[in-house]
N, C-alpha and C positions, 0 to 999 in steps of 0.2 A: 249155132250149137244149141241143143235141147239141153234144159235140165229139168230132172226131174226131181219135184220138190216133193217128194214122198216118200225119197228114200232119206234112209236114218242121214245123220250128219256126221261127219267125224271132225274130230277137236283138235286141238293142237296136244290135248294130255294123251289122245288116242295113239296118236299117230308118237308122239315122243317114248310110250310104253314097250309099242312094238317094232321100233326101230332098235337093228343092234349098234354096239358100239365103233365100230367099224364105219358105219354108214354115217352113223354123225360124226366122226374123226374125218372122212371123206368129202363131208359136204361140206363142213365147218374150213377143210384146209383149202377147196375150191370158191371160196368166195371172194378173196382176191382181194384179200383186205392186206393192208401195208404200214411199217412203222413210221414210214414217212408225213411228216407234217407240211401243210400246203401253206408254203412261206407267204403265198399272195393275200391270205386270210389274215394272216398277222398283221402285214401290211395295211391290210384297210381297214382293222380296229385301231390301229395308232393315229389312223388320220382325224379320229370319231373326238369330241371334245367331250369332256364329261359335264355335268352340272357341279356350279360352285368352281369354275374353273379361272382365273386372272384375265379380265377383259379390259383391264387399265387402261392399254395399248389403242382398243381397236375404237376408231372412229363411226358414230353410225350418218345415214345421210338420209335422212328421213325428213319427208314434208307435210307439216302438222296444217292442216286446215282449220280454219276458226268453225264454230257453229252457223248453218244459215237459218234462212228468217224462216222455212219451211220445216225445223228440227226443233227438237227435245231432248233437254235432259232427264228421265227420272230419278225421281228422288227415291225411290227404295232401290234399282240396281245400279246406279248412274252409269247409263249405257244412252249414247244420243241415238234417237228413233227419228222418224220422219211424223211429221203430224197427224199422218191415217192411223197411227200405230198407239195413237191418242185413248187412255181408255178411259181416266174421269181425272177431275181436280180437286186435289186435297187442300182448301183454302187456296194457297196461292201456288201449290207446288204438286206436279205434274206427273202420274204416273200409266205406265204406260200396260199395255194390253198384256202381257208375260206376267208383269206383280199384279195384278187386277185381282 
């Protein structure tokens, strides 16, 4: 399909001016919208768990590895790195290429 971008543009204020009221009473009752609400949407926001919610109950199962001899902690984000990731030594304490 061509267009041509040289002709003027109409707007949506153009087009709402010179529409009669008939025609939007018409298009507005064809759109086919419904007072019904989609119970399945309820549904799957109840499932959704908020923040700050009771997790007394729930058990986690997580496997905490120690640091290896190839790692880093630093001392300004304490985030363990691998030793490439090595960017200078503050006396004795280690920071890495991100806080540099």
């Amino acid at each position: 399909m061509a267009t041509d971008y040289d002709a003027p543009r109409r707007t949506d204020s153009d087009e709402l001016g010179t529409d009669s009221l008939e025609e939007l009473k018409a298009r507005r009752g064809g759109e086919g919208t419904t007072g019904v609400v989609d119970e399945d949407e309820t549904a799957t926001a109840e499932s959704y768990e908020l923040p700050g919610a009771d997790l007394s109950g729930e058990e986690l199962s997580v496997s905490v590895v120690p640091i290896q001899n190839n790692e880093f902690t630093c001392s300004s984000c304490f985030l363990v790195h691998h030793r490439s990731r090595l960017a200078r030594m503050d006396g004795n304490l280690p920071v890495c290429q991100d806080c540099a």
